[in-house]
KOLTORGU-198652 format. One record per residue: chain; y, z, x of N, C-alpha, C in turn; residue in one letter. Coordinates in steps of 0.1 Angstrom, whole numbers, plus 5000, padded with zeros to 4 digits. Example, Ala and Ser with C-alpha at 12.3 -4.5 7.8 and 13.67 -1.06 7.14 Angstrom:
// residues 2
R,ch,npy,npz,npx,capy,capz,capx,cpy,cpz,cpx,aa
R,A,4943,5078,5132,4955,5078,5123,4967,5078,5132,A
R,A,4978,5071,5128,4989,5071,5137,5000,5079,5129,S
***
This chain:
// residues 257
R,ch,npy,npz,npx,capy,capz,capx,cpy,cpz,cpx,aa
R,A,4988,5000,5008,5000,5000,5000,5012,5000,5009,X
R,A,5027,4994,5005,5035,4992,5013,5045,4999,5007,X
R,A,5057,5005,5008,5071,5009,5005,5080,5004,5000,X
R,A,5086,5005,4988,5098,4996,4986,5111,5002,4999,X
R,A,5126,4999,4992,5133,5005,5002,5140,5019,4996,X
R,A,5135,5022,4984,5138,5037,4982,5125,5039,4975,X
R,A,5112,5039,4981,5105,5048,4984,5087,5041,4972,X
R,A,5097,5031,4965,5087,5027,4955,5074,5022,4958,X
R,A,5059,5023,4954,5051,5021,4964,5047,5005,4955,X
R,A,5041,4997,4964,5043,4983,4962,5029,4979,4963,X
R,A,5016,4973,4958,5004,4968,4966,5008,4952,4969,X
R,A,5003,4948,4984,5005,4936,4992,4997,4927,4977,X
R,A,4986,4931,4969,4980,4919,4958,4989,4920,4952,X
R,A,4999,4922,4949,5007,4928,4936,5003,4914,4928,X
R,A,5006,4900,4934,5005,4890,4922,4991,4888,4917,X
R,A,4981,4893,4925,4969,4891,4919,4967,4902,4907,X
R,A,4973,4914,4910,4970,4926,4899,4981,4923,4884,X
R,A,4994,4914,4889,5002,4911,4881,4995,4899,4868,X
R,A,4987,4893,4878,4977,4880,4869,4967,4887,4864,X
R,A,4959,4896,4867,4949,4897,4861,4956,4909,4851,X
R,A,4963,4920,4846,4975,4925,4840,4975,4913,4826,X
R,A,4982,4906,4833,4993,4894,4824,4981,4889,4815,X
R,A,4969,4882,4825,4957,4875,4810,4949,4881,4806,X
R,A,4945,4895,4806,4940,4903,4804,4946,4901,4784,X
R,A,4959,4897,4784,4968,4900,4773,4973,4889,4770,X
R,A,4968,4880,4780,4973,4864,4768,4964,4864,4757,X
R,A,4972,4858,4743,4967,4854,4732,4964,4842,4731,X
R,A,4954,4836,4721,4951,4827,4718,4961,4810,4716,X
R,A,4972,4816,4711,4984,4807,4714,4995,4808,4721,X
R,A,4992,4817,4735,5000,4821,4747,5007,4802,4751,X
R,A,4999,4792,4751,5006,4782,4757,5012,4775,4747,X
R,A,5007,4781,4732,5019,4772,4726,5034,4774,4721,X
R,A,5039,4781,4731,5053,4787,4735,5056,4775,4740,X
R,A,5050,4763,4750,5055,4753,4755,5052,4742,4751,X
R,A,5045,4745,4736,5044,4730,4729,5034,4724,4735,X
R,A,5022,4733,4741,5006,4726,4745,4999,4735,4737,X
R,A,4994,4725,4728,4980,4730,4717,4966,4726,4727,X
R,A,4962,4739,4733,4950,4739,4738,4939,4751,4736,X
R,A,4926,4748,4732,4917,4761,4731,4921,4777,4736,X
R,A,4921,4780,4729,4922,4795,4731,4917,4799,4748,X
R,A,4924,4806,4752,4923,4809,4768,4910,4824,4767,X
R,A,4899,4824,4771,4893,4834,4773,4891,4842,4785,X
R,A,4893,4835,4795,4894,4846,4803,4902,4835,4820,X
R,A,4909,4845,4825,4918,4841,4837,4907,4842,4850,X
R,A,4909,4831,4858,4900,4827,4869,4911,4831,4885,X
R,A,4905,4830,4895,4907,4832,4904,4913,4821,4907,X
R,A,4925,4819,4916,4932,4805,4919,4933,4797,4931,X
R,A,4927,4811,4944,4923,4806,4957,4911,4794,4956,X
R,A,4917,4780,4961,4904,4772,4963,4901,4769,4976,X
R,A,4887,4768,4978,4881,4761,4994,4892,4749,5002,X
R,A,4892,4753,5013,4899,4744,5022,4912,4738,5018,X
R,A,4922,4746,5017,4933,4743,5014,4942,4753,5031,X
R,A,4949,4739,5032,4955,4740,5043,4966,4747,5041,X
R,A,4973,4752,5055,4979,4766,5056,4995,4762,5047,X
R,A,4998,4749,5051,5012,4745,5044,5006,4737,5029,X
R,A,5002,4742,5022,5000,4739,5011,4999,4746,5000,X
R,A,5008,4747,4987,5005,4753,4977,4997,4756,4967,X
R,A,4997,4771,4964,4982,4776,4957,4988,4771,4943,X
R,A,4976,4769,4938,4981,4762,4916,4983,4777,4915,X
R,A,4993,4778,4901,4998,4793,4894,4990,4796,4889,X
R,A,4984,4790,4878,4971,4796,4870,4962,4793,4866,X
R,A,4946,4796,4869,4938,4791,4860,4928,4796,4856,X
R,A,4926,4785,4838,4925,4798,4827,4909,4791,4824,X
R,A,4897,4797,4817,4888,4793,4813,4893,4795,4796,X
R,A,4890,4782,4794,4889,4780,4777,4883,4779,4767,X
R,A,4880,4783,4755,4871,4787,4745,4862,4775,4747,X
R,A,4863,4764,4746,4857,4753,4748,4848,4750,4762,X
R,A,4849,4756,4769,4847,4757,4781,4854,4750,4791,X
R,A,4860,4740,4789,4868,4737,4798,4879,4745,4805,X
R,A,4886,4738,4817,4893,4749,4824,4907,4740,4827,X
R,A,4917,4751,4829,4930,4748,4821,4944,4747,4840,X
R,A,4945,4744,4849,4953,4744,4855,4964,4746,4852,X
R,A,4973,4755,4850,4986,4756,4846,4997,4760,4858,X
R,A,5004,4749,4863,5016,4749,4870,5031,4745,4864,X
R,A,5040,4753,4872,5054,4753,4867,5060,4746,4881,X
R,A,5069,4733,4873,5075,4728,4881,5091,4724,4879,X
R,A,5096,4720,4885,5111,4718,4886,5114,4703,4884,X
R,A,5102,4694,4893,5110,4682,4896,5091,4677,4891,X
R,A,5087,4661,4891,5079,4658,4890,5071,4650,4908,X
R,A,5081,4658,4915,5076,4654,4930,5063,4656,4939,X
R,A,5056,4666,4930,5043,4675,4935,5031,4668,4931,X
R,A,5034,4656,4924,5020,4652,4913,5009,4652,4919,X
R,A,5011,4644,4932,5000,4639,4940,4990,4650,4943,X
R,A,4994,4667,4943,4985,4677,4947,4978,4679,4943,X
R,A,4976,4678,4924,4967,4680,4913,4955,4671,4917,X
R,A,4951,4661,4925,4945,4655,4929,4934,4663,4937,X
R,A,4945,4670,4944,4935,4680,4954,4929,4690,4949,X
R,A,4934,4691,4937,4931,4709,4931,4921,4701,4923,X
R,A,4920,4692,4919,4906,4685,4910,4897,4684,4919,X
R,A,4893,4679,4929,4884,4675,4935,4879,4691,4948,X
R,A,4887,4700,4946,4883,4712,4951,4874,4721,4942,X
R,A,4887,4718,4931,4880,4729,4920,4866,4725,4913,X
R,A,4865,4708,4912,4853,4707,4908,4843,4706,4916,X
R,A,4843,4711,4928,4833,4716,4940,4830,4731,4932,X
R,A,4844,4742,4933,4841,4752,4929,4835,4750,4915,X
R,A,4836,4748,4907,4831,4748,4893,4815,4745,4893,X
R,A,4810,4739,4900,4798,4731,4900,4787,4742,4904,X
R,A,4793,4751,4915,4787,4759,4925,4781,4769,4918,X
R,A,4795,4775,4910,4794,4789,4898,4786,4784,4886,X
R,A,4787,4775,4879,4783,4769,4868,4767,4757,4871,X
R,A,4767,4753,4880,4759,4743,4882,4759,4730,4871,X
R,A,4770,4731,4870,4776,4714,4860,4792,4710,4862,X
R,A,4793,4699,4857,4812,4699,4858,4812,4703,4846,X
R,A,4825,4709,4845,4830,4711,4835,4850,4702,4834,X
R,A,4852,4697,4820,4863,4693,4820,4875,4704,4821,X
R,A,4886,4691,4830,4893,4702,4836,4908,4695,4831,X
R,A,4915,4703,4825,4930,4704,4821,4940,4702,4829,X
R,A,4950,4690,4835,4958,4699,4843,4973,4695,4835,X
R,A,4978,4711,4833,4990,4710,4820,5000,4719,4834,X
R,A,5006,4707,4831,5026,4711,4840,5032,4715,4826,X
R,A,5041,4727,4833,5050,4734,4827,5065,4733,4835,X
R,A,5073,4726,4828,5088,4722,4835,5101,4727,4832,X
R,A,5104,4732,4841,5115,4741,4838,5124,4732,4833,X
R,A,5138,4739,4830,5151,4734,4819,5152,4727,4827,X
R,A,5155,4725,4842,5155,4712,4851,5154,4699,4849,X
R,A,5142,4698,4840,5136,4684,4836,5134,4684,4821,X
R,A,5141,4673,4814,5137,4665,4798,5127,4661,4796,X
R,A,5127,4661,4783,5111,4657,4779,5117,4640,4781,X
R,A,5108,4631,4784,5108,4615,4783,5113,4612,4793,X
R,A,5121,4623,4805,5125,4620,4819,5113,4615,4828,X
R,A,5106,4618,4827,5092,4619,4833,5078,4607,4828,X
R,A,5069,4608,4837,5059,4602,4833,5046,4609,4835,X
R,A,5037,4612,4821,5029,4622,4821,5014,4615,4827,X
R,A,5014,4604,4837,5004,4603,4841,5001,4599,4859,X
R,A,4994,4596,4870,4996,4592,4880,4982,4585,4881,X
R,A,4983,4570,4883,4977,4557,4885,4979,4550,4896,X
R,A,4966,4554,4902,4963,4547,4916,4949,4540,4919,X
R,A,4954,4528,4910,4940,4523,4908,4928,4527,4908,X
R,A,4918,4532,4912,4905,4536,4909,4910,4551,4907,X
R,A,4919,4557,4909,4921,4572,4901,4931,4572,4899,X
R,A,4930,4578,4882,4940,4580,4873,4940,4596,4869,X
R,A,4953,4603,4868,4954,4617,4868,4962,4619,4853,X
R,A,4952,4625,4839,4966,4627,4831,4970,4642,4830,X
R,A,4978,4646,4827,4990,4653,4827,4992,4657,4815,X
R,A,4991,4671,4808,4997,4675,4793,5011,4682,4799,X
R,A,5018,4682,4794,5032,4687,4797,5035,4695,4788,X
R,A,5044,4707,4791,5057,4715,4784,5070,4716,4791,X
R,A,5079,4717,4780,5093,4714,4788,5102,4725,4782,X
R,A,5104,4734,4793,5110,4747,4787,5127,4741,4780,X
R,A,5132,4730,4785,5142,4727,4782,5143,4722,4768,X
R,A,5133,4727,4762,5135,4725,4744,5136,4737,4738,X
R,A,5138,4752,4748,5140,4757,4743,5152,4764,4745,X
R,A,5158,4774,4735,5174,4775,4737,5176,4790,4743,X
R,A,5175,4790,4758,5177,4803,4762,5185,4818,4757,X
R,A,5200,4812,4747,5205,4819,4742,5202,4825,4730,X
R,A,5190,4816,4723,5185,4823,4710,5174,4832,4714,X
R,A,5168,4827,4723,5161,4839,4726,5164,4851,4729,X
R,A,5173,4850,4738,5182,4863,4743,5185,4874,4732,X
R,A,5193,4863,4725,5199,4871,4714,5191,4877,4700,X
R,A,5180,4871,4700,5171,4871,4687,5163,4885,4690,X
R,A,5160,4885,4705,5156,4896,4714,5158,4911,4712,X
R,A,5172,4906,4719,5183,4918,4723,5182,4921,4706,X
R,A,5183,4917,4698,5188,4919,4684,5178,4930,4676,X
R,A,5168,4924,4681,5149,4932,4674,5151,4946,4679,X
R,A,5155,4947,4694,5152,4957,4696,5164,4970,4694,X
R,A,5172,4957,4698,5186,4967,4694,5183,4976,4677,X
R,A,5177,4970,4670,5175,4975,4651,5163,4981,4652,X
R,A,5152,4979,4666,5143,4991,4667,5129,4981,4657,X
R,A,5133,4969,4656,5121,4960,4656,5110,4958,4665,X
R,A,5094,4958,4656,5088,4955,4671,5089,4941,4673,X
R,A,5084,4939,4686,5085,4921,4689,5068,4918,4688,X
R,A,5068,4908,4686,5058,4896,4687,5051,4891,4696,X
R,A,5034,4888,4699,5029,4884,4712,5041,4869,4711,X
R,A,5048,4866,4704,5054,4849,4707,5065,4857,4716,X
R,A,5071,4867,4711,5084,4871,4714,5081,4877,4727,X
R,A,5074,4883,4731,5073,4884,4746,5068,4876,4753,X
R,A,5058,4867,4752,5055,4855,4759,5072,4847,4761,X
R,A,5080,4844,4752,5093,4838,4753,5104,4846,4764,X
R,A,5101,4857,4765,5109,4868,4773,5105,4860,4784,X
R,A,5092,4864,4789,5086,4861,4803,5091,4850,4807,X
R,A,5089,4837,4799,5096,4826,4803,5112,4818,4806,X
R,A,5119,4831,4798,5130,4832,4794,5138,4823,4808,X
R,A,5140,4835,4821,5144,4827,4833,5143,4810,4836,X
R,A,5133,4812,4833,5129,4791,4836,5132,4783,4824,X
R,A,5140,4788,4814,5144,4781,4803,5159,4777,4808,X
R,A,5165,4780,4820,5181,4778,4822,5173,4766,4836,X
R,A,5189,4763,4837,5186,4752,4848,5194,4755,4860,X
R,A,5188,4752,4874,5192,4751,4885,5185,4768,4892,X
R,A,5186,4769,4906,5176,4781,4906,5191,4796,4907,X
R,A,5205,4790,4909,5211,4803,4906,5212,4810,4892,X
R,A,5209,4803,4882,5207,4807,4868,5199,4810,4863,X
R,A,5185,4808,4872,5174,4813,4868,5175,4824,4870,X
R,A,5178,4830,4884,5180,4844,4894,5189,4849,4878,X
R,A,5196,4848,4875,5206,4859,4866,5197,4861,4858,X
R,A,5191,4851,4853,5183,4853,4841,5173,4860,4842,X
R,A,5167,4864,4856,5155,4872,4860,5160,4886,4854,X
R,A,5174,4886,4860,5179,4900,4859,5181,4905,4846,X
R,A,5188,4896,4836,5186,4898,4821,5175,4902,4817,X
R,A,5163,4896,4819,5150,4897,4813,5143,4909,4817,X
R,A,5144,4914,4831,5143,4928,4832,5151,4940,4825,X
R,A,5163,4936,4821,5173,4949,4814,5165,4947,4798,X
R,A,5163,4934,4793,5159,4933,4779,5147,4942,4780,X
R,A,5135,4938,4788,5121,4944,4789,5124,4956,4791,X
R,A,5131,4965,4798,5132,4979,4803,5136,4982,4788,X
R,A,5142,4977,4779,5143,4988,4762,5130,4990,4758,X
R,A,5119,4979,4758,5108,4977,4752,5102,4986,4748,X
R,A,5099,4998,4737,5099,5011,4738,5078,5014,4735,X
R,A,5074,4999,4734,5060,5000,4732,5051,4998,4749,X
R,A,5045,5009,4755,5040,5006,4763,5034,4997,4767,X
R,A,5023,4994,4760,5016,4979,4761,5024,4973,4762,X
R,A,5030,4963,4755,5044,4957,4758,5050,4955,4769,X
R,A,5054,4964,4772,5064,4965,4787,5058,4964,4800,X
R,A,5042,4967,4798,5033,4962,4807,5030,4947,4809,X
R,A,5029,4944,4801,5026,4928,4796,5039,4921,4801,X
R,A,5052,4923,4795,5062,4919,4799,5066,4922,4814,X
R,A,5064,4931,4826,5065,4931,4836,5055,4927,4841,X
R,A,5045,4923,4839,5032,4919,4851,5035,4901,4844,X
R,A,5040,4896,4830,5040,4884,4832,5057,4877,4838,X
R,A,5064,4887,4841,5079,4883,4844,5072,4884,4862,X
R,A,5065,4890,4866,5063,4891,4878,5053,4876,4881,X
R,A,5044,4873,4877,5033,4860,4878,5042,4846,4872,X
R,A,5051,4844,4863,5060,4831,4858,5073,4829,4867,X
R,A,5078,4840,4870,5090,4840,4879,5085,4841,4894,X
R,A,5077,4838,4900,5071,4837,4916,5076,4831,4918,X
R,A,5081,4818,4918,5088,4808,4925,5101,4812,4925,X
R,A,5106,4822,4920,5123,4821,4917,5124,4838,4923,X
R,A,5118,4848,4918,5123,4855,4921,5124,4862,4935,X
R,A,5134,4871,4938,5138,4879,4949,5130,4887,4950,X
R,A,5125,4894,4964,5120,4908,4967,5127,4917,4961,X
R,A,5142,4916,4960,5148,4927,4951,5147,4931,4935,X
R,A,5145,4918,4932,5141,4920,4917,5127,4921,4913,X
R,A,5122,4920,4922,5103,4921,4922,5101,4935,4922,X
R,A,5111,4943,4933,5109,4955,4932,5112,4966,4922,X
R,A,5125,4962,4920,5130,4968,4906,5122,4967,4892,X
R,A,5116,4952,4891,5103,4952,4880,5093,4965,4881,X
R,A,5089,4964,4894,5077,4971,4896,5082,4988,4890,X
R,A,5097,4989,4896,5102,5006,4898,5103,5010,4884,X
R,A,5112,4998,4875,5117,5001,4861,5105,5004,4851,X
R,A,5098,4993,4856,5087,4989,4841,5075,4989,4844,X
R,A,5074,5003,4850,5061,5011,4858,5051,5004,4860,X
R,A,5050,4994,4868,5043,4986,4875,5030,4992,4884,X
R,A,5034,5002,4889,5025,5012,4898,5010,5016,4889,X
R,A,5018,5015,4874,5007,5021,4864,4995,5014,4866,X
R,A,5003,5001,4863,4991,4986,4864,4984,4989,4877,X
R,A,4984,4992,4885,4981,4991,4901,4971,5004,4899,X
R,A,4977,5015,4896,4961,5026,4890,4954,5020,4880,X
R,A,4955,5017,4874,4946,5012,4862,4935,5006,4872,X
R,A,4937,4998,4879,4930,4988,4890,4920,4993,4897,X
R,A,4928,5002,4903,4924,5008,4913,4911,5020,4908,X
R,A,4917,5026,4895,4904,5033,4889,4898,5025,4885,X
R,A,4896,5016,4878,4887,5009,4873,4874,4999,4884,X
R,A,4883,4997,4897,4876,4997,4908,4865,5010,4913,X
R,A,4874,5023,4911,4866,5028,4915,4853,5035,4907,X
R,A,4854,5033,4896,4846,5030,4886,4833,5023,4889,X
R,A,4834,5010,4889,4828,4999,4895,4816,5005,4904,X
R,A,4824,5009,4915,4817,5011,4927,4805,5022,4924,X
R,A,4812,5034,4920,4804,5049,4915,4794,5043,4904,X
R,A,4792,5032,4896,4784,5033,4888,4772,5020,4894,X
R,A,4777,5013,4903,4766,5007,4910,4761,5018,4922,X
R,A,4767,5024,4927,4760,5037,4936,4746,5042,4929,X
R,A,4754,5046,4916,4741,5053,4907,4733,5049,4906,X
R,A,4736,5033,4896,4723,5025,4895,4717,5025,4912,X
R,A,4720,5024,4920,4707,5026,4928,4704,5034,4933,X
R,A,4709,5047,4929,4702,5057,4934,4690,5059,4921,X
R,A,4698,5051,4907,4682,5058,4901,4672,5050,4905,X
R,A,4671,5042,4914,4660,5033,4916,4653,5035,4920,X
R,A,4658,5050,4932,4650,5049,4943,4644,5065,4942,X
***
């Protein structure tokens, strides 16, 4: 465990404890906040793949879905990256094959910040003998100030909010454009989250403002999430539940023997 700079204690996995946190508690129509109708998400996968070189980026999320298929979900800015999804197919369906012993169909859905319009773009990449398609969401359809305000408003009257209405929170920052706007908006979405007066909630809302805001946010606001919106909790829960794990395979083999 590591130190914030007044004293807050930090774990080096934080994004991996922040992901498994966050989908622990996605719902069934968690992605259709971005206008992608896909099978119900049942359970969040590990995102490290085989042989991926040191300057190259890890995918944000991926989800196993009721269908069985598996769901790649990255957030992007510009449509400059396409060509990597290439690599994450032909890795992941190594991994997939290994665990499963079949392929399984694989999703890959971009999520585009206010940056980018819907019809700016082209949702497929065609290179002759491989063709890549692309489901898209475009946060820029949605109106960051109604959220804010529709928000601020619930809670302010002591309403509870909605799995939509905190899924919208989390995403809230990447609904503005350009990355200094996003940064304010981080900060907004932490003061909104910190009223949240339902625990569950404010857990969900800090471990998914921590996993959707990676690209954008600061060590300083990373920290303050973790300090305000008891982040540390999430990190015991883990860590008991590990240690859990461990003591009850101990047993089982002690009653073996």
């Amino acid at each position: 465990m590591g130190k914030s700079r007044d004293g807050t204690r930090i774990a080096y996995q934080n994004k991996d404890i922040s992901s498994k946190s966050f989908g622990e508690n996605l719902r069934g129509d968690a992605l259709e906040v971005y206008g992608v109708m896909v099978p119900k998400i049942v359970e969040v996968k590990p995102t490290n793949l085989p042989a991926v070189e040191a300057n190259e980026l890890r995918m944000d999320n991926l989800f196993l879905l009721e269908d069985g298929s598996f769901a790649i979900v990255d957030y992007e800015s510009s449509e400059e990256n396409k060509g990597k999804y290439l690599g994450y197919v032909a890795r992941l369906a190594g991994r997939i094959y290994n665990e499963y012993g079949e392929y399984r169909k694989l999703r890959i859905i971009v999520i585009y910040t206010a940056d980018v319009t819907r019809g700016s773009i082209k949702s497929s990449l065609g290179m002759g003998g491989a063709r890549l398609e692309i489901e898209e969401g475009f946060l820029s359809d949605l109106d960051p100030k109604e959220i804010r305000d529709r928000i601020d408003g619930m809670l302010t009257r002591g309403e509870p909010l909605t799995d939509r209405d905190i899924m919208e929170l989390v995403i809230y920052p990447l609904t503005h454009k350009g990355r200094e706007a996003q940064k304010r908006a981080v900060r907004e979405a932490i003061e909104i989250a910190d009223r949240i007066t339902d625990e569950k909630q404010r857990r969900i809302a800090a471990s998914g403002l921590l996993v959707f805001t990676d690209k954008i946010i600061s060590k300083e606001d990373e920290e303050e999430i973790i300090r305000r919106l008891s982040m540390t909790k999430i990190e015991k829960y883990y860590e008991d539940r590990q240690d859990k794990a461990v003591k009850a395979a101990v047993k089982q083999a002690e009653d073996r023997t």
